[in-house]
C-alpha positions as CSV (number, residue, x, y, z in Angstrom):
1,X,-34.8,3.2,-16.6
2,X,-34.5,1.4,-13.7
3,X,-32.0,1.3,-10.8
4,X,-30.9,-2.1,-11.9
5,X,-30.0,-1.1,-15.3
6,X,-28.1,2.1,-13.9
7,X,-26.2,0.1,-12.2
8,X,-25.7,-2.0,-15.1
9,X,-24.2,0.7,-17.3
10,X,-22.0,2.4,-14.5
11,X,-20.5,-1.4,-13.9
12,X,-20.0,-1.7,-17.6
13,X,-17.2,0.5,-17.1
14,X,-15.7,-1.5,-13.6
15,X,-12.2,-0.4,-14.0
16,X,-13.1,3.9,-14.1
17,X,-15.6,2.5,-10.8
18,X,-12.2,1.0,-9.5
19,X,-10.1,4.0,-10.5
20,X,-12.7,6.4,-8.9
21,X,-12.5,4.3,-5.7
22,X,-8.7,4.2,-5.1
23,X,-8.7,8.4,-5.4
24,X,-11.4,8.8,-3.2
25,X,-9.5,7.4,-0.1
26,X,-7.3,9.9,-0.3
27,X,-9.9,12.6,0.2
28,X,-12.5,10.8,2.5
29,X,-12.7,12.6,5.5
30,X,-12.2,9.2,8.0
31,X,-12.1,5.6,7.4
32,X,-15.4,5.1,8.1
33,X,-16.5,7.1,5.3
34,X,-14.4,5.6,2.8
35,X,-16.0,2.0,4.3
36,X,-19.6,3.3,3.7
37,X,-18.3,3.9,-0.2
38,X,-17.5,0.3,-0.4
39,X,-20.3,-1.1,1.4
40,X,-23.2,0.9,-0.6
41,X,-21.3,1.8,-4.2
42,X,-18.1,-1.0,-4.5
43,X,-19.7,-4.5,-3.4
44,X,-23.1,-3.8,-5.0
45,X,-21.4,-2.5,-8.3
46,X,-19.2,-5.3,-8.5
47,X,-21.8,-7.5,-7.7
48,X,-23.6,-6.2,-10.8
49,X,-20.5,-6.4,-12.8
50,X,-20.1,-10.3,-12.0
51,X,-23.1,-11.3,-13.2
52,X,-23.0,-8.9,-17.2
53,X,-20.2,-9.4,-19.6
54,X,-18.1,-12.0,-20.5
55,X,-16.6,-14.6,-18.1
56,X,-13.1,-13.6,-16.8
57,X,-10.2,-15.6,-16.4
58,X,-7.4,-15.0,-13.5
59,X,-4.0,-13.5,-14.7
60,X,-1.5,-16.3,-14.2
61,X,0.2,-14.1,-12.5
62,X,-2.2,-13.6,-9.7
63,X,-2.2,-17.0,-8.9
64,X,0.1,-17.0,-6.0
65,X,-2.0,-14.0,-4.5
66,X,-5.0,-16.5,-4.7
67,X,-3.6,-19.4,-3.2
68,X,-2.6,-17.5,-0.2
69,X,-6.2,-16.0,0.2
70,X,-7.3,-19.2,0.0
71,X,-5.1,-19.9,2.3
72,X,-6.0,-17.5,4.9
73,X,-9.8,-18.4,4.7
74,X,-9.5,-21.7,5.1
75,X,-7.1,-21.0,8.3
76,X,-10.4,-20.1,9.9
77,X,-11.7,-22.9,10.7
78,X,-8.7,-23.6,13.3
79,X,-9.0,-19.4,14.5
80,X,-10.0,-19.5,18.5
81,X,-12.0,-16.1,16.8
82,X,-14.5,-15.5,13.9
83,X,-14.1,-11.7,14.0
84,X,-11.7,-11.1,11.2
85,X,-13.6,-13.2,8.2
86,X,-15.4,-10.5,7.6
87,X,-12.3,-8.8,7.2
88,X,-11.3,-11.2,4.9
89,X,-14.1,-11.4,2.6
90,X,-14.1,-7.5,2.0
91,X,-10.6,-7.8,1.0
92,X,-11.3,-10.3,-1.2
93,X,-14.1,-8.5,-3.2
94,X,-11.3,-5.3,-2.9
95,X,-8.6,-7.7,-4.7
96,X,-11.1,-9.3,-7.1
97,X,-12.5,-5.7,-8.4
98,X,-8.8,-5.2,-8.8
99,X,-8.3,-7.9,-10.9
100,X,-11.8,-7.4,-13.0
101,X,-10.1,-4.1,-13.7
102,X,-6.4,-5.3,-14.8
103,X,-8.6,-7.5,-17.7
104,X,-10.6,-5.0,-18.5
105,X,-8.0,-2.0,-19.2
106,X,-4.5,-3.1,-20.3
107,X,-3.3,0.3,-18.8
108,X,-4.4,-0.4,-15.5
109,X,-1.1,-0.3,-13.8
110,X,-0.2,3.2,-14.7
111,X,-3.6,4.9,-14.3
112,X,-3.4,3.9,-10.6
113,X,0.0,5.2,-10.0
114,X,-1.0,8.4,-11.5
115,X,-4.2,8.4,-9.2
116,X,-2.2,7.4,-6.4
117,X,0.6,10.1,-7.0
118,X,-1.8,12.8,-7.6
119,X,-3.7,11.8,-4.2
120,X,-1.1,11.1,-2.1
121,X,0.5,14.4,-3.2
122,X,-2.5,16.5,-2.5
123,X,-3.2,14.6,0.9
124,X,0.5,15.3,2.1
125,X,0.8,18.7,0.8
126,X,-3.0,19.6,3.2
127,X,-1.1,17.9,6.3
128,X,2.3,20.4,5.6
129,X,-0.1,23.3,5.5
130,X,-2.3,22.2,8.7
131,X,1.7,22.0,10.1
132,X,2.7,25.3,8.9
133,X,-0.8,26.8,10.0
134,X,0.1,25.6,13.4
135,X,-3.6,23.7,13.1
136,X,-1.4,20.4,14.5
137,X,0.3,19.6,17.5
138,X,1.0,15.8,16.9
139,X,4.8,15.5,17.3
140,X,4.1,12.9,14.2
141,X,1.7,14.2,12.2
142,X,-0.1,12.2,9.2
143,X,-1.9,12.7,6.5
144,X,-5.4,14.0,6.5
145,X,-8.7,12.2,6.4
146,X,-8.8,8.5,6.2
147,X,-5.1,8.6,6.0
148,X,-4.4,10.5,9.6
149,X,-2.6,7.8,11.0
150,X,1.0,8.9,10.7
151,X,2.6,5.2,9.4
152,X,0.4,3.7,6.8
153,X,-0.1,7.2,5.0
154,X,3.9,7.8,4.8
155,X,4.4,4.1,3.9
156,X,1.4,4.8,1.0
157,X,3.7,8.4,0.3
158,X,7.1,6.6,0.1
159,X,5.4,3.9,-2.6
160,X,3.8,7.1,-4.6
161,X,7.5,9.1,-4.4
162,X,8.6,5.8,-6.1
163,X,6.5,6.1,-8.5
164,X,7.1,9.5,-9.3
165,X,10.3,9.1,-9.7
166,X,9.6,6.3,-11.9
167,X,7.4,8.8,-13.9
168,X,10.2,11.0,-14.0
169,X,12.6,8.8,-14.9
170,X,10.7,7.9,-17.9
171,X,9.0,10.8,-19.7
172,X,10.9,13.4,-21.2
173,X,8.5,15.6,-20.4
174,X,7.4,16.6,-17.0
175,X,4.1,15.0,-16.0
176,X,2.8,18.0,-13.2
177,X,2.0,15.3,-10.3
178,X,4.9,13.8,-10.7
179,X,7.0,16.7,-10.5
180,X,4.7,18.0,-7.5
181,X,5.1,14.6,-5.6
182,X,9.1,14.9,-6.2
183,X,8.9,18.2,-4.1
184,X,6.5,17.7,-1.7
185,X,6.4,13.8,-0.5
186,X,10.2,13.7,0.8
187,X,8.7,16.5,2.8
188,X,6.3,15.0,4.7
189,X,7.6,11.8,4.8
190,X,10.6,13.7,6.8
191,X,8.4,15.8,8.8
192,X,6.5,12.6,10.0
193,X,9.4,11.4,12.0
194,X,9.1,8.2,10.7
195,X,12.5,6.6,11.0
196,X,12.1,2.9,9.0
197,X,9.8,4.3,6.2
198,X,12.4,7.3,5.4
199,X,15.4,5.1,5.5
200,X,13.6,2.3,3.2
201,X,12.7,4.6,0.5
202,X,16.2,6.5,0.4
203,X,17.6,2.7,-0.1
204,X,14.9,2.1,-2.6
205,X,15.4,5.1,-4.9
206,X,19.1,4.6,-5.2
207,X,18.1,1.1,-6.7
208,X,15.7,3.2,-9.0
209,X,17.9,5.5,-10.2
210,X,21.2,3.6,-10.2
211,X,20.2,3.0,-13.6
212,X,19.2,6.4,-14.6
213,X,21.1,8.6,-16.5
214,X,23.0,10.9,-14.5
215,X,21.2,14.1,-15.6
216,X,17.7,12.4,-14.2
217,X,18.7,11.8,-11.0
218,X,20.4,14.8,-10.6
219,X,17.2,16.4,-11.3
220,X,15.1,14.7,-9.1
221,X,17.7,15.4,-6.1
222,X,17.5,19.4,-6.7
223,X,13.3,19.1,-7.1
224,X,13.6,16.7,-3.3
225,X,15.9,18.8,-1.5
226,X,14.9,22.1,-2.4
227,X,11.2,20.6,-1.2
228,X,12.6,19.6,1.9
229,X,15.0,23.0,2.8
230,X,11.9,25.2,2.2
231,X,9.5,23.2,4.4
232,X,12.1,22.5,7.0
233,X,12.7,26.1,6.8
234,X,9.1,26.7,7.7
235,X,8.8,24.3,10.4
236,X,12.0,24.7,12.0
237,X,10.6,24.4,15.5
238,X,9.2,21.4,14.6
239,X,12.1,19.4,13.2
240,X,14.1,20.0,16.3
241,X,11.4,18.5,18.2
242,X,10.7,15.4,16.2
243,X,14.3,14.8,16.0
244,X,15.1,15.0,19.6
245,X,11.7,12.3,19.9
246,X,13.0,10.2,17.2
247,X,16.3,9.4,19.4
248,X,14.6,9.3,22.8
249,X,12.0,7.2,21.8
250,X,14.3,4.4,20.9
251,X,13.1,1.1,19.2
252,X,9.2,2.1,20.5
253,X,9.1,-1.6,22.1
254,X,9.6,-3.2,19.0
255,X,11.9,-6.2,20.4
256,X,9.8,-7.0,23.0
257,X,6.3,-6.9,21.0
258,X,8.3,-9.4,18.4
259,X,9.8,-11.1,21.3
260,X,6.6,-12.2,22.8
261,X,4.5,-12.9,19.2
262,X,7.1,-15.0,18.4
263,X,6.7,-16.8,21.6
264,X,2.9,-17.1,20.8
265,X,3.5,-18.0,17.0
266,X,5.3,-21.4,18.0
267,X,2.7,-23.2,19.9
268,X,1.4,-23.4,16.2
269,X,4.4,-23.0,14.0
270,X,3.4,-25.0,10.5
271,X,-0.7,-23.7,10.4
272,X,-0.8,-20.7,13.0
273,X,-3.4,-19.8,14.7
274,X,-6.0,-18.7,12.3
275,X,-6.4,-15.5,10.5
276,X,-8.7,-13.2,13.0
277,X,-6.5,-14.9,16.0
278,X,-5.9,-11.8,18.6
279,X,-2.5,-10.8,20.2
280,X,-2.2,-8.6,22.7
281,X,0.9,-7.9,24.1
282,X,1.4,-6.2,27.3
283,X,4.0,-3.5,28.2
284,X,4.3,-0.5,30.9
285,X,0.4,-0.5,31.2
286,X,-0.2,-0.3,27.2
287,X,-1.0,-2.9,25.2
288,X,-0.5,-3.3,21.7
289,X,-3.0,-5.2,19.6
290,X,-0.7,-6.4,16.8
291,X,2.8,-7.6,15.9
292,X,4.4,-4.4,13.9
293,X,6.2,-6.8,11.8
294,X,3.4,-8.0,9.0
295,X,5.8,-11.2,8.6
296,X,5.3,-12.2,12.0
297,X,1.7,-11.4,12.0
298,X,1.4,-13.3,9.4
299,X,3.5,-16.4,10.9
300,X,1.0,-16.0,14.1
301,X,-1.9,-16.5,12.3
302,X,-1.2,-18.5,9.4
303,X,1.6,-20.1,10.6
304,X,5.1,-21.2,8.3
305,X,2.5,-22.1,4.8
306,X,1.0,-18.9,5.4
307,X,4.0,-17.2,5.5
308,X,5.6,-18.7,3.0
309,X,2.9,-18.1,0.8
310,X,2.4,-14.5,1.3
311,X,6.1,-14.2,-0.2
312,X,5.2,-16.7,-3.2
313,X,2.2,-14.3,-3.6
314,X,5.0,-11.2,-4.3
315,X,7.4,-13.3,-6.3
316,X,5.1,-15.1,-8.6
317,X,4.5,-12.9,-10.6
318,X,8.6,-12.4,-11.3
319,X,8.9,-16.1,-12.2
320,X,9.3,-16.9,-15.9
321,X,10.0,-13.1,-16.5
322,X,13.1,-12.4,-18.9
323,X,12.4,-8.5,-17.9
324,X,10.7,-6.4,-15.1
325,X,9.7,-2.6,-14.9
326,X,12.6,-1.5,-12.6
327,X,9.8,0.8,-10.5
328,X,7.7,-1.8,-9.3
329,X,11.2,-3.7,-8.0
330,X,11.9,-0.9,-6.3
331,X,8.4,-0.4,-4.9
332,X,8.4,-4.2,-3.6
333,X,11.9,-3.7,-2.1
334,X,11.0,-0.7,-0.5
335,X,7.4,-2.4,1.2
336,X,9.7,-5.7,2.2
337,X,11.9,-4.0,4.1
338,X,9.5,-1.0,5.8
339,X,7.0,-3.9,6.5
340,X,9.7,-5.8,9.1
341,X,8.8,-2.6,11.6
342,X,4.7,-2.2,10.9
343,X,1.5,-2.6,9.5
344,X,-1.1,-5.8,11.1
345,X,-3.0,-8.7,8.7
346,X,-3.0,-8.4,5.1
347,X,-6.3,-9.2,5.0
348,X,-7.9,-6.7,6.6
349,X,-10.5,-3.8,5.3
350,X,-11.4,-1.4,4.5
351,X,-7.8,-0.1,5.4
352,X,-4.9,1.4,5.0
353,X,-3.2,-1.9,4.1
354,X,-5.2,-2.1,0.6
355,X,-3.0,1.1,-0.6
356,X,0.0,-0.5,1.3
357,X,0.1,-3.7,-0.2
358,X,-3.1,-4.9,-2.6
359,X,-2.4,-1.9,-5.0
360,X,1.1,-2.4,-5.1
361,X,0.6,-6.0,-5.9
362,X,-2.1,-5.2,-8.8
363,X,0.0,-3.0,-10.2
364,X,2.6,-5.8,-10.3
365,X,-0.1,-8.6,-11.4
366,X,-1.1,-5.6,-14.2
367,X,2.8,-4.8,-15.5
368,X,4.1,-8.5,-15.3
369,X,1.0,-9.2,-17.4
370,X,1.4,-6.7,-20.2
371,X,5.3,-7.4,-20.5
372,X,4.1,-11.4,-21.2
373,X,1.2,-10.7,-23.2
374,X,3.8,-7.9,-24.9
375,X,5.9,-10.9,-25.9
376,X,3.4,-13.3,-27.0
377,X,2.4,-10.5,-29.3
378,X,5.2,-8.3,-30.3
379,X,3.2,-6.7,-32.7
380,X,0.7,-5.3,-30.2
C-alpha cells in the first residue's frame, strides 16, 4: 500500500483528523509545534480529502463566515504589506477542514466541546500545579504549551467553562470533564489576573443559568467556589500579589492604543487598509504591535464592510432561527464582549485565535444547522 492510499483512508475519516487536531493544541509543547502538525499532517490530509468522496456543499449557515473571508482576501490587493496572506490562506484551509467535518458528522458541535473541555481542563489544571510547585514566577501565569500566553488561553478556558456548564446543565448525569472543568477553570481563570475575561464569563453564565433550574445552578456554584477556595488557599501569596497588580496596573494603555488605531483606521474608514496592514503604536518606549480591541483591528484593516461583516458572519447563522442552544448564546456573548479589550486579526494562524473564535463559530455553523435540518425532518 502506498503512501497515497494511506493517506486516502486516514482522510476518509476527515472529521476524527479534525477532532484529533483541535486536542492536540492543547498539549503541544509551543506554537510552533502545533504549526508543524498542520503544515505536514492537516493541509496535506485535507488536500487528500478534497479530491475523494462526494462533492460538499456549504452549510447556509456559514455563508456569512465566507463572505467575510472573502472579504478579507480581496482587501489585499489595497494592503501597503503582503505578509499576512499567508496568514489568511492557512486559516482558510483551518475553517474549511472545519466545515468538511460539520457535513461529515452531524454531532460535530458537541464532540468538539467535549475535546475542548477535556483539553482546556487538563492544560489549566498543569499551569495550577506548576503555580503550586512554585515552578512559575509570572505574576499572570497561562496555560502551558502552545497556550502559555496568559489571555488567549483564559479567553479559550472561559468558552470551555461555558460549555461545561452547558454539559452540566443538560445531562442528568455527571459527564467527569465537565464536572472537572466546573472545579478547576474558575481557578485559573482567577489566578490569571485577567480582569475583562473573568468579568465576561461571570455575566455570561448568569445568562446560562438564568434559565436553569435552581438546583443546577446551585450545583455548579458549590463545584466553582469550592475549586476556587482550595486553590486560592494554596496560592495565597500569590492572590495578594496579582490583586495588588490588577489595581496598579490600571487600563494597561488600552485608551491610548485604541486612541491612536482609531486615528489610523480613518484615513481609510469604508475599505481599511488591507488585511496584513501593520500598526504599531508607540508608548513609554514599548510598542504594541496590535489594536487589543479585535473590532478595531478589524475596522483598520478591513475598514467599515469588513467590520460589519465579521458581525454578519456571527449573526447569520441566528437569522431564520425559531430556536437557539442557549450555550452557544452565551458563548458568543461572552467572546463579544471579552474581544472589545484583546486578541489581533481574525485571520491569522496557526494561533490561538482559531480556539478563540473559528471553533466557537463551527460549533455555531454545526448546532444552527442540526436544529434546521431537525425541523425539516422531525422524524430524524
Amino acid at each position: 500500500m502506498g503512501l497515497l492510499s494511506v493517506m486516502r483512508a486516514i482522510a476518509g475519516h476527515w472529521n476524527w483528523c479534525f477532532y484529533s487536531f483541535i486536542g492536540l493544541g492543547f498539549l503541544m509543547p509551543s506554537l510552533p509545534a502545533w504549526a508543524l502538525v498542520f503544515y505536514t499532517l492537516f493541509v496535506p490530509l485535507f488536500t487528500v480529502r478534497c479530491t475523494v468522496g462526494r462533492s460538499r456543499t456549504v452549510p447556509a449557515e456559514a455563508w456569512g463566515g465566507i463572505v467575510f473571508i472573502g472579504w478579507a482576501l480581496l482587501s489585499f490587493l489595497w494592503s501597503p504589506s503582503w505578509h499576512g496572506w499567508l496568514d489568511a490562506v492557512w486559516s482558510v484551509l483551518f475553517i474549511a477542514g472545519g466545515l468538511y467535518a460539520i457535513e461529515d458528522d452531524p454531532a460535530f458541535s458537541e464532540r468538539v466541546k467535549r475535546i475542548c473541555i477535556a483539553g482546556s481542563t487538563v492544560n489549566s489544571a498543569m499551569s495550577l500545579g506548576k503555580q503550586i510547585l512554585g515552578m512559575t514566577y509570572n505574576i499572570r501565569p497561562g496555560g502551558v504549551g502552545m497556550l502559555h500566553v496568559t489571555l488567549p488561553s483564559v479567553i479559550i478556558a472561559g468558552v470551555c467553562l461555558i460549555w461545561a456548564c452547558e454539559a452540566l446543565l443538560k445531562n442528568k448525569e455527571l459527564k467527569r470533564e465537565a464536572l472537572l472543568a466546573a472545579v478547576i477553570l474558575p481557578s485559573f481563570m482567577f489566578l490569571s489576573g485577567s480582569r475583562t475575561p473573568c468579568l465576561c464569563v461571570a455575566v455570561a453564565l448568569m445568562v446560562l443559568l438564568c434559565r436553569a433550574p435552581r438546583y443546577h445552578w446551585r450545583r455548579i456554584l458549590i463545584y466553582g467556589g469550592s475549586g476556587l477556595a482550595l486553590f486560592c488557599l494554596l496560592l495565597r501569596d500569590r492572590v495578594r500579589a496579582f490583586l495588588y497588580d490588577a489595581v496598579a496596573r490600571g487600563d494597561s494603555f488600552h485608551r491610548a492604543i485604541w486612541k491612536s488605531v482609531w486615528h489610523d483606521a480613518l484615513q481609510h474608514p469604508w475599505i481599511g487598509h488591507g488585511f496584513g496592514a501593520l500598526t504599531a503604536v508607540h508608548i513609554q518606549n514599548m510598542v504594541f504591535a496590535h489594536a487589543h480591541n479585535l473590532y478595531l483591528d478589524v475596522f483598520f484593516q478591513g475598514g467599515a464592510v469588513g467590520l460589519v461583516l465579521l458581525l454578519t458572519a456571527c449573526i447569520w447563522p441566528f437569522i431564520g432561527a425559531k430556536r437557539s442552544n442557549v450555550g452557544i448564546v452565551a458563548c458568543f456573548f461572552f467572546l463579544s464582549c471579552v474581544l472589545l479589550t484583546d486578541m489581533a486579526s481574525p485571520l491569522k494562524g496557526p494561533a490561538e485565535i482559531w480556539y478563540v473564535l473559528w471553533v466557537p463559530w463551527l460549533c455555531l455553523v454545526a448546532s444552527e444547522k442540526n436544529i434546521r435540518v431537525s425541523k425539516a425532518c422531525p422524524m430524524l
